[in-house]
Structure formats: structure tokens, C-alpha cells
C-alpha positions in Angstrom: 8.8 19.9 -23.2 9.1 17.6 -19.7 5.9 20.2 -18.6 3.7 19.8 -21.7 4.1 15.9 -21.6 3.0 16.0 -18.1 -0.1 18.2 -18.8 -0.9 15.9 -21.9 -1.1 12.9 -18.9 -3.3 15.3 -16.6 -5.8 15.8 -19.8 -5.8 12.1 -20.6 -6.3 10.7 -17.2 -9.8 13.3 -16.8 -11.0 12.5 -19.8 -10.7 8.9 -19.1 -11.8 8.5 -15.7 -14.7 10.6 -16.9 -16.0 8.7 -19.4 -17.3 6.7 -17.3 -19.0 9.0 -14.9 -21.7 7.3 -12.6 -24.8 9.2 -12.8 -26.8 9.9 -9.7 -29.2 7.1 -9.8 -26.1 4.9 -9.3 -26.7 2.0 -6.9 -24.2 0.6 -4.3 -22.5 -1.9 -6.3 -21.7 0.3 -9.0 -20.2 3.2 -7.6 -18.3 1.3 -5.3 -17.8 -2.2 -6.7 -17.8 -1.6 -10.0 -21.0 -3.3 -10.8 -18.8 -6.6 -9.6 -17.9 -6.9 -13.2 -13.9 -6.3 -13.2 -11.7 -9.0 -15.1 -8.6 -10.9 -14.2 -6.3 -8.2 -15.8 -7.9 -5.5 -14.3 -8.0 -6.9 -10.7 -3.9 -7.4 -11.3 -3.1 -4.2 -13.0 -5.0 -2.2 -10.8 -4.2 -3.8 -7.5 -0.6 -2.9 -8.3 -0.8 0.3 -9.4 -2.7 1.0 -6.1 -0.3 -0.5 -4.5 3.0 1.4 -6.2 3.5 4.4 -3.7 5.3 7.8 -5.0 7.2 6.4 -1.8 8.5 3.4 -3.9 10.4 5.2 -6.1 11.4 7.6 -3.1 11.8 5.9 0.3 12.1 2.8 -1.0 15.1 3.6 -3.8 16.7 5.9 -0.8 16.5 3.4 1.1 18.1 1.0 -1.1 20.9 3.5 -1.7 21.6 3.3 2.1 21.1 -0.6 2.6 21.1 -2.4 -0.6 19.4 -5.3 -1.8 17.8 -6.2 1.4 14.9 -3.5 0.9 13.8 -5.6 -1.8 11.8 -7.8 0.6 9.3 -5.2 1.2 8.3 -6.2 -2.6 8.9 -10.1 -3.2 7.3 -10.7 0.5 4.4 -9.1 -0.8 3.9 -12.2 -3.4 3.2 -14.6 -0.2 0.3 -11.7 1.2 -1.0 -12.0 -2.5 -1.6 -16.0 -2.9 -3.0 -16.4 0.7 -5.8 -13.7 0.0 -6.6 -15.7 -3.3 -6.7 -18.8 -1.9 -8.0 -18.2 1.6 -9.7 -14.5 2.1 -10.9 -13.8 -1.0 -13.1 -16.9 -1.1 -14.8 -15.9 2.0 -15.3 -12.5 1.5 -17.1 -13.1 -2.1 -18.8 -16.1 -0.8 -20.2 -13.6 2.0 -20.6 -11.1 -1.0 -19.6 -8.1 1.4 -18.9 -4.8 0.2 -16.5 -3.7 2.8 -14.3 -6.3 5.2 -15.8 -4.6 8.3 -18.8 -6.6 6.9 -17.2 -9.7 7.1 -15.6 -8.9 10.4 -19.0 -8.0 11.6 -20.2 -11.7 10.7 -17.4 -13.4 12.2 -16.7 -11.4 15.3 -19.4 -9.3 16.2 -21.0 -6.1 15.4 -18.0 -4.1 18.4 -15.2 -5.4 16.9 -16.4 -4.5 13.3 -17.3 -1.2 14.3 -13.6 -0.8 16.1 -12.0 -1.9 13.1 -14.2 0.7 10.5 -13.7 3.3 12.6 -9.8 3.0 13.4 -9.4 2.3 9.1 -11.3 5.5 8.3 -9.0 7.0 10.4 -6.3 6.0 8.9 -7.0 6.3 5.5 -8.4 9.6 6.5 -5.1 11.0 7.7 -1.9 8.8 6.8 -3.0 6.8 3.8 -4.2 9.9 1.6 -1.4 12.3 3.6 1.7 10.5 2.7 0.7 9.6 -0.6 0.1 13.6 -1.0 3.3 14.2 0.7 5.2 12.1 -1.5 3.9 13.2 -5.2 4.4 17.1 -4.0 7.8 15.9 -2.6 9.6 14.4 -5.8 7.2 16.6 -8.3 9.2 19.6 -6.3 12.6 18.1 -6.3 12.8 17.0 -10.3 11.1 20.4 -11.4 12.2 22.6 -8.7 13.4 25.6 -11.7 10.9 25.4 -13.5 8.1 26.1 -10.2 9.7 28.9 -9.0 7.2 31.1 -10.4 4.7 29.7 -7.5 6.9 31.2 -4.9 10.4 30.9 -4.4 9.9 29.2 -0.5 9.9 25.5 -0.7 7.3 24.6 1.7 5.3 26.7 0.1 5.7 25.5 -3.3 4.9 21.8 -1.4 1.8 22.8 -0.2 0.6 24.2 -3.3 1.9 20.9 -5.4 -0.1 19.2 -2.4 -3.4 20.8 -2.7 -3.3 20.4 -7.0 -2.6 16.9 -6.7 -5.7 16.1 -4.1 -8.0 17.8 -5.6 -7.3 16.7 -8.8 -7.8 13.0 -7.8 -10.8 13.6 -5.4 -12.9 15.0 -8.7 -12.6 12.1 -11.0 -12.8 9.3 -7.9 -16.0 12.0 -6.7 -17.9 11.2 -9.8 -16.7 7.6 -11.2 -16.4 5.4 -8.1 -13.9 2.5 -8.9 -14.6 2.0 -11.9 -13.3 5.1 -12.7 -10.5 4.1 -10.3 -9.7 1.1 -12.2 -9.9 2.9 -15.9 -6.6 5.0 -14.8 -5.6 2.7 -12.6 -5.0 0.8 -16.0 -3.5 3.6 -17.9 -1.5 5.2 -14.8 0.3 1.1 -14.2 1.8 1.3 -17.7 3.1 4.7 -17.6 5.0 4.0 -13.9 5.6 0.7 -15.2 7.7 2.5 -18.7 9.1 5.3 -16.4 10.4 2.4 -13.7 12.0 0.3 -16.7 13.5 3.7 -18.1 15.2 4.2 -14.5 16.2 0.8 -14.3 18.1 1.1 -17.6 19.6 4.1 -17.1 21.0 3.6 -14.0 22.4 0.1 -14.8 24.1 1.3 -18.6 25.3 4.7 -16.8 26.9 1.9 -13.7 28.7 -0.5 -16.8 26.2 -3.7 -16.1 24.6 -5.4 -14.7 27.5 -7.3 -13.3 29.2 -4.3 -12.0 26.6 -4.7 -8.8 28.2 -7.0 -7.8 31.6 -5.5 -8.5 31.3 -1.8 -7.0 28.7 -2.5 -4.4 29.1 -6.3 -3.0 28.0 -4.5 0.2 24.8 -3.8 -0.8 23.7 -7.1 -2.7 22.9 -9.2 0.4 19.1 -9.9 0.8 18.7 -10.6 3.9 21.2 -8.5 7.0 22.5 -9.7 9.8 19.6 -9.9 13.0 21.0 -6.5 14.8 20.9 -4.3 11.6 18.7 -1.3 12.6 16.5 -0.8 9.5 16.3 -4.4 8.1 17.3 -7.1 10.5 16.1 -10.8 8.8 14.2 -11.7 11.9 12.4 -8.8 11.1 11.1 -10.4 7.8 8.8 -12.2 10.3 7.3 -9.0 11.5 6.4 -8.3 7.6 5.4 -11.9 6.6 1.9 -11.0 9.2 1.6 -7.5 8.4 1.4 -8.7 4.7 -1.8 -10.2 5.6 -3.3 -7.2 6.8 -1.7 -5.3 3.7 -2.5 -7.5 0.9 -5.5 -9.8 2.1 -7.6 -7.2 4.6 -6.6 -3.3 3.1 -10.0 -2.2 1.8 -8.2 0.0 -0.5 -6.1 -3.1 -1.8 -8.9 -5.7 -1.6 -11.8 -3.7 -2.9 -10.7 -5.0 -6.3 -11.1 -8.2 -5.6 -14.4 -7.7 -3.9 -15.6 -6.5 -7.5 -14.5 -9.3 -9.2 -16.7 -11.0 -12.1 -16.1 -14.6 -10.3 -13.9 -16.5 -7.9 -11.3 -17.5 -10.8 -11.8 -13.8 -11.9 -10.0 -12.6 -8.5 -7.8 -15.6 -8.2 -6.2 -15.1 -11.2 -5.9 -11.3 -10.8 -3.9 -11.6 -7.6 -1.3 -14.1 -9.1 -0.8 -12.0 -12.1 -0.2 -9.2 -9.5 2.3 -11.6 -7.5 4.6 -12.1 -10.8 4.4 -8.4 -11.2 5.7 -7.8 -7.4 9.4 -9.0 -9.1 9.0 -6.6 -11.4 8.4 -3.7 -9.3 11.5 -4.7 -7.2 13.3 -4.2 -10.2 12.7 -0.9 -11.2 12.5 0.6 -7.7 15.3 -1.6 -5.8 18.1 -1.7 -8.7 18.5 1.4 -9.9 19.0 3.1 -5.7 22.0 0.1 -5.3 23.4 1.4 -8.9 23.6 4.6 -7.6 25.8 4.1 -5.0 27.8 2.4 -7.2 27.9 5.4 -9.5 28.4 8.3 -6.8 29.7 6.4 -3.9 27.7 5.3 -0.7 28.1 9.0 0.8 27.1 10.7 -2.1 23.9 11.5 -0.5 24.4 10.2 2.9 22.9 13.8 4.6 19.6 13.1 2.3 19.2 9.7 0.8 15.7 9.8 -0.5 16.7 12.5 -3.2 18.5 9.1 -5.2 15.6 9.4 -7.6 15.4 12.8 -8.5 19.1 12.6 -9.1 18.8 10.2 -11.5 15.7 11.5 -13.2 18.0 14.9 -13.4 21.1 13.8 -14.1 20.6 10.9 -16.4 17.6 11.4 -18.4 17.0 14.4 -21.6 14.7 16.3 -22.0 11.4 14.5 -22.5 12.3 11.5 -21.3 12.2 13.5 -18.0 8.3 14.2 -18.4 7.7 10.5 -18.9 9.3 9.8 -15.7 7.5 12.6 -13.6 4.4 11.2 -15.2 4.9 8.1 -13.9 5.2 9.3 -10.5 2.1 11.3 -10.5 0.6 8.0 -11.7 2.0 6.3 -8.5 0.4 8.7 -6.3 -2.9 9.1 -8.2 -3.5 5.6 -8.6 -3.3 4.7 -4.7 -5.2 8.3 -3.3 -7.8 7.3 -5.6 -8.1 4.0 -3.9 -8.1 5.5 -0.6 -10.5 8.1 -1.8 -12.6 5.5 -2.7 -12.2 3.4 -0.1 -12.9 5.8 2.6 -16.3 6.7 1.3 -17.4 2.7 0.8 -15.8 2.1 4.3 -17.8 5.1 6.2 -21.3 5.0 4.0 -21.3 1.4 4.3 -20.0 0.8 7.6 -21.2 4.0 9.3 -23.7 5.9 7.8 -25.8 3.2 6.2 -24.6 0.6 9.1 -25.5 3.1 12.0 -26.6 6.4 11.3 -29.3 5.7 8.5 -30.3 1.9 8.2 -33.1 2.9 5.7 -31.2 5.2 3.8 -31.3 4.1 -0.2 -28.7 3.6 -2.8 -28.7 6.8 -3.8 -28.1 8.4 -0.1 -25.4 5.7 0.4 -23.7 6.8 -2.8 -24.0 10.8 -1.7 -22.9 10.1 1.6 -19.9 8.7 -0.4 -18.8 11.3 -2.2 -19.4 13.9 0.5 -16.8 11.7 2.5 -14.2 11.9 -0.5 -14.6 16.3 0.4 -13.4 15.4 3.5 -11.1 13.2 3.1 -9.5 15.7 0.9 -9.0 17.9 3.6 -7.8 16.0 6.6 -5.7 14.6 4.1 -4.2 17.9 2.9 -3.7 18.2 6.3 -1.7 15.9 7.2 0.4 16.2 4.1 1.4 19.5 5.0 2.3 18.2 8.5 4.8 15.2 7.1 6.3 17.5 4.3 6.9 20.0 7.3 8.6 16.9 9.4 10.5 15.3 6.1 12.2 18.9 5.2 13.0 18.9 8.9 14.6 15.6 8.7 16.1 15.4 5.8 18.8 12.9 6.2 16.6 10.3 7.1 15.3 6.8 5.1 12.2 8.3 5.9 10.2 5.4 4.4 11.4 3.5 7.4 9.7 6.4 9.7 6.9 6.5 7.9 6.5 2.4 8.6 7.3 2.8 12.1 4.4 5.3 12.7 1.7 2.9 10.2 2.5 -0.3 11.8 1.5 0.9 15.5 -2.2 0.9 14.1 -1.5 -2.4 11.8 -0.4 -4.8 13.9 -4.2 -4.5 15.6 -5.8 -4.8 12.4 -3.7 -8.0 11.4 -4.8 -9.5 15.1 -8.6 -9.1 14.2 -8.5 -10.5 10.3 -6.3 -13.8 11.6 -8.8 -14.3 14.5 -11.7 -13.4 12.1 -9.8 -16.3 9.4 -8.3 -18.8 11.5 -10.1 -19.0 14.4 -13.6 -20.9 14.6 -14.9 -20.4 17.9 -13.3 -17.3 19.5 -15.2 -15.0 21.8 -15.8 -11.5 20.5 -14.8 -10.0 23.5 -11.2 -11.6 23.6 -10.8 -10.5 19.4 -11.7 -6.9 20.9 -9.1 -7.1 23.9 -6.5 -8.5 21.7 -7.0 -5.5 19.5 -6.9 -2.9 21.7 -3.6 -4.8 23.4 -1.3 -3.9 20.4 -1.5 -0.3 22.0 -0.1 -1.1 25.4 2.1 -3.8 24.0 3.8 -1.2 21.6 4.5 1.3 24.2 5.8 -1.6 26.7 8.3 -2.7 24.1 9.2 1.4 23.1 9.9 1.8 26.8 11.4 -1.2 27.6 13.4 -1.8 24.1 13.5 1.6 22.2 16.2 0.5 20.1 14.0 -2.9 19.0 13.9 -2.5 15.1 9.8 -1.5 13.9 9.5 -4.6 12.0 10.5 -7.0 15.1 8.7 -5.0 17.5 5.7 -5.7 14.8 6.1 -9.4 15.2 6.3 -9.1 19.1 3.2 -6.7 19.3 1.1 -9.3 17.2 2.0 -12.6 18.7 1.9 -12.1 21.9 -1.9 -10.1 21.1 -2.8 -13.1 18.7 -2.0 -15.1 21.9 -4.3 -13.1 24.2 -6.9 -14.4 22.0 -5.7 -18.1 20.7 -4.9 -19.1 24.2 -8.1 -18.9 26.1 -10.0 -20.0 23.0 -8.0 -23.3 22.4 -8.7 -23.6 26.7 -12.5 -23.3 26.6 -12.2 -25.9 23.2 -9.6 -28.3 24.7 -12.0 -31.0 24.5 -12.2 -30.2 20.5 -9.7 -31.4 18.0 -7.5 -28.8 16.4 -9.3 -29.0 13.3 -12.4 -27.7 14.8 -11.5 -24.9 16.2 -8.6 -23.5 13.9 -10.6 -23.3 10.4 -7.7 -23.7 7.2 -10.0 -24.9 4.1 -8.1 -27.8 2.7 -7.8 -26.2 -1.3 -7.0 -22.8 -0.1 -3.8 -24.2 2.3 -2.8 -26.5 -0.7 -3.2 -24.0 -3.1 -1.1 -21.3 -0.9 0.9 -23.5 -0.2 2.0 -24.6 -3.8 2.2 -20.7 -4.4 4.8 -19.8 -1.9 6.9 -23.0 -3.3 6.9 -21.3 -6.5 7.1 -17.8 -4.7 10.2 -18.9 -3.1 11.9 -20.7 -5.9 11.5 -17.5 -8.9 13.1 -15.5 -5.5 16.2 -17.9 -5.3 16.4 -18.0 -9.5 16.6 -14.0 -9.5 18.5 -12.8 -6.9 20.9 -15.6 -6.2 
């Protein structure tokens, strides 16, 4: 039964992203924006969904299993990310009607820097952003239906590699021929079914526990939401860290912003990414809750030696027969609905950017859209890749959090991309070749700070890499303008700031309300 409902979502999500097919006459804007014809509801519902990693309801419920309440910050910090890209990026980037944010980079800083920053984000999307999204469907796909794929062979990593492969192709063909809008369509459909499956977990874990109250009772450890400044995972200082790499994350991701970049209007966007920001509390709900009522359930060293299996142990455990398949669905819709996005925004970040940028100035619509979807082919494969090369690593390392480790290896390209987007934002007048060198300083800076402090928690170490590299660059700038007035050479537009700034108020308030 769990295996037919599961195929039943396969069927559905082809057909639907295929309905849509673009054709091959398709021009720029509509295989990668869409057309710039995407509603509010769409902007927020897909934006999410890309957003919800298989490593949510993984990593991040291990994780919660392990150290409580305090993970939940990764999702309600995200709502401050969201307001300042409605209120501050997003209005530049649609008033420069850019297809990718190199563009924008490229009219702010420079064509070097903007061909630095493509370049290093192809890369990653390439390798880590389609590779652990692969890595994590194929890991909890494996774990909730291990019995029933034994027929593929009865050696794990083998089974993993073969989940792996399915599960990238299958979202390369439908992204290959729709774009985003065929992105969005099951972006739409594949946010409701993770949404049901995440409520479904919630409940279950919380009536098998005795209530919601009993968190409080059998875990009082673990309901804290911020930890004391030397815990090793989730130190509040580190919050900091995460308050700048939400900016990269939520206001400069291509894969996350592309959305917003095919928005009908302004208001269309805006109100897309508040939506999303109210559905932020929900997701730390359904992923955060239900890892803390675990431990409650089975004890804190229940799964000590592998902490990431808390899912799949409640998926097994706790729900029939049925109710099973919904869940795994939702899953598969957690890992299709962001390797689409990257799919999609690797071949509008090199076609764009590269080929049509660079390689081929002349080259039509058409050629830009081909290019496209031969960069999906590869990005299938580099991706596969590197899937294979985590799943190796995470079977390896089994007692782990190894969402944390997966963080610490993301963030040491990051925290560069969050120096050029704030300089490229905030700064009026700075030189091009200082953006550049404060770039390329997060490298050095990170492997001072490993050296010097290797027992420095990821996210502090985020927020030392990209101050003092945000300082490289404000510094001399704010020198060479000393004679200007602050105003002139930091740029804030006076709505945005008030608007973001009435946003995190509220932000900050609901957070108080619902977990205090």
C-alpha cells in the first residue's frame, strides 16, 4: 500500500510538471522566469517548498533530538532574511529587471566580481546544493523502506546509490523541459503534501508523548531556545553568525530568489515573501517538535550512536500502513521541490551569466534556453557525484548531527557570497577591487580561525569570517568618503528600512507569543 501511494505521487508530479512543457521556441523569460507572471501565493508556496530540505525532516529533527528547542532558530531566523529581501533586495533587483543576481552584482560592482560570484554559485549548486539534497531523499527513502528495497541488492550503499540516481534523474526531466514554471506547478503540489506529512508527524509524536505540555515535563532540557555561548553546535552568539548568512540565503540564493525575480509586480513578490515568513513558524513546528518529543518518548540516548534516524523511527514506529506512504511522499517532495530549483537555477546562472555573458554574446533565446538544459545533464551528474561521496561519508559517520557538518562545509563558501551582496546593497561608493579582495579574504580568514581556534563553533566562526571581510571593504571605503555624510555613502532606502524594520517587530513578537 505505502509503495503504490508513493508511485501514485511520482505519476502525478510528471504529468503536472508536464503540462506545461516549454516548447523549443521558448524565449529567456519564460523558461527561466516564468514569463515574470507568478502570483503572491505562488512566490510563497514555492519559495518554501524550495526551501524545505529532505535534511529538515532529517538533520534538522536529529538534531533537535540531540539539542532541543534551540535548532528551531535555523527556521524562525529565516523570517528576518525573508522581510529584508522584500523590502530592500527585491526592489532593486526587479527595478534592474535582472534575470540572475550576478546581473545585478555585475551593475553594482563590476563585471570581476560578478563573474567571481557566478562562477563560485555554479559551483556550488553544481556539487553541494544538488548532492546533499540527493543524499538526503536516497538516505531516509532507504531507512523507512529498507524491507521492502531489498530486492535492489541487499548492500546498503548500493541500494543508496541506486535511490540516488532515480531520484535525479527523475527531477532533471520535468525541470529539462518546463523551466520554472514547471518548477513552481509541483513546487505547489509537492508544499501541501510535506506540509500534511509534517503536520501528521507533529501529531503523532506529540499524542504518542501525552501533550503538548508533557515537553515541558519530560524534556525541560531541551525546551530552551537559545544555549549558553560555549555550547558546541548552537551557542546564542552564534545566532549572529546566522542573522548575515540569512541574507545570503534568503535575499541573494538564485535558487531561493529566482521566484521573486518572476514575480507579476513589486506587491506580487512582497507579499509572497511575508506569506512565506508566517509559514517559516510553521515549518519549525512540524520539523523541530516532533525530534524534542522523541526524546521524551525513548529517552535522550535512545539514538545517541545515530541521531538523524529520529524520523524514520517515527515514520516506522508510529504511523500504519498508508499513512506511511503519505509521509515518504512528502519527503520526496522535500527533495524534489529544492533539486528542481537548483536544477533550474544552475542552467539560468551559467547560460545567462556564462555562456550568453561570455562565451556567445549574440547567441539567441533559443541557444540560451538549449544551453540551459544541456547544463541541467550535467548538473545531474556532478551532482550524483557528489551524493555518492556524502552518503559514503554519512554511513561512515553515523553518530553524527550531520546537518551541523553539512553547514560547516557550506558556510566556508557563504560567508564570501554574503560579503559581496551587503557591499553590492549597502555600500554606495565602494571600489570593485576591495568587494573582490574582501571576497576572496573569507578563504584565508577561515583557515586562520580553523588553525588558530578549531574548536570555534561554525556559526561564530561565520560571523568572525564576514565582519572582519565586510571590514576589509567598509573601512577604506568610508576613508576615501570621510568628507561625505554617512548617508551618502551607506545607501538604506527610507520605506524598505521602515518597512523591515516594522517586520522584524512583528517577527520577534509572534516568536516570544509561541515559544515562550
Amino acid at each position: 500500500m505505502d509503495l503504490i501511494v508513493v508511485g501514485i505521487y511520482f505519476v502525478l508530479v510528471m504529468v503536472i510538471a508536464l503540462r506545461g512543457r516549454q516548447d523549443k521556441d521558448a524565449t529567456i523569460d519564460d523558461y527561466f522566469l516564468g514569463s515574470r507572471k507568478l502570483k503572491w501565493y505562488s512566490i510563497a508556496f514555492s519559495t518554501i517548498a524550495t526551501n524545505v530540505h529532505g535534511y529538515q525532516f532529517l538533520g534538522m529533527m536529529g538534531s533537535a533530538y540531540l539539542f532541543g528547542l534551540a535548532q528551531a532558530n535555523f527556521e524562525i531566523n529565516a523570517i528576518q532574511g525573508l522581510w529584508m529581501a522584500a523590502f530592500i533586495f527585491v526592489p532593486l533587483y526587479l527595478k534592474d529587471r535582472v534575470v540572475t543576481i550576478s546581473q545585478f552584482i555585475k551593475n553594482r560592482l563590476g563585471k570581476t566580481v560578478s563573474l567571481t560570484y557566478s562562477i563560485a554559485n555554479i559551483i556550488m549548486f553544481a556539487f553541494l546544493g544538488i548532492g546533499i539534497a540527493l543524499m538526503w531523499g536516497a538516505y531516509v527513502a532507504e531507512l523507512v523502506f529498507q524491507d521492502e528495497l531489498l530486492f535492489i541488492s541487499e548492500n546498503r550503499l548500493t541500494r543508496l546509490i541506486v535511490l540516488i540516481i532515480f531520484l535525479g534523474v527523475f527531477s532533471a526531466i520535468y525541470t529539462y523541459f518546463g523551466g520554472l514554471a514547471a518548477v513552481v506547478r509541483t513546487d505547489i503540489l509537492q508544499f501541501g503534501i510535506l506540509t500534511l506529512g509534517g503536520i501528521l508527524i507533529l501529531w503523532v509524536s506529540i499524542k504518542k508523548l501525552g501533550g503538548f505540555e508533557q515537553l515541558y515535563e519530560k524534556t525541560p532540557e531541551l525546551m530552551h531556545l537559545h544555549l549558553p555561548i560555549d555550547h558546541p553546535q548552537l551557542p546564542w552568539l552564534g545566532m549572529l553568525g546566522l542573522f548575515f548568512l540569512n541574507i545570503n540565503y534568503w535575499c541573494a540564493n538564485q535558487s531561493v530568489i529566482q521566484r521573486s525575480l518572476a514575480a507579476r509586480t513589486l506587491k506580487d513578490a512582497q507579499t509572497g515573501l511575508m506569506v512565506g515568513g508566517v509559514m517559516k513558524y510553521l515549518m519549525a513546528l512540524i520539523v523541530i517538535i516532533p525530534g524534542i518529543a522523541l526524546a521524551g518518548i525513548l529517552g535522550p540516548e535512545a539514538l545517541v550512536d545515530e541521531p538523524d534516524k529520529a524520523f524514520s523511527y517515527i515514520v516506522t514506529n508510529f504511523l500504519p500502513t498508508g499513512l506511511r506512504g503519505i509521509m515518504l511522499c512528502a519527503i520526496f517532495a522535500s527533495l524534489m521541490s529544492t533539486i528542481d530549483s537548483v536544477f533550474n537555477s544552475l542552467a539560468t546562472l551559467f547560460s545567462i551569466d556564462i555562456y550568453k555573458g561570455i562565451l556567445r554574446k549574440e547567441a539567441t533565446d533559443q541557444q540560451v534556453v538549449a544551453t540551459g538544459r544541456k547544463t541541467i545533464l550535467v548538473g545531474l551528474i556532478t551532482g550524483i557525484i557528489t551524493a555518492i561521496f556524502l552518503i559514503s561519508y554519512k554511513i561512515a559517520n553515523a553518530e553524527s548531527a550531520f546537518t551541523h557538518a553539512l553547514n560547516d562545509l557550506r558556510y566556508i563558501f557563504n560567508t564570501g557570497f554574503v560579503v559581496i551582496i551587503c557591499v553590492a546593497v549597502f555600500l554606495v561608493f565602494p571600489k570593485n577591487k576591495l568587494a573582490l579582495l574582501g571576497f576572496i579574504a573569507t578563504l584565508p580568514i577561515n583557515l586562520l580561525t580553523r588553525w588558530l581556534y578549531p574548536d570555534m563553533n561554525y556559526l561564530i566562526r561565520a560571523l568572525v569570517i564576514i565582519s572582519v571581510a565586510l571590514l576589509i571593504v567598509a573601512i577604506p571605503t568610508i576613508i576615501q568618503n570621510g568628507n561625505k555624510p554617512v548617508k551618502e555613502y551607506v545607501q538604506f532606502g527610507n520605506k524598505g528600512v521602515k518597512w523591515f524594520g516594522f517586520g522584524l517587530l512583528i517577527s520577534l513578537l509572534l516568536c516570544h507569543m509561541i515559544w515562550h
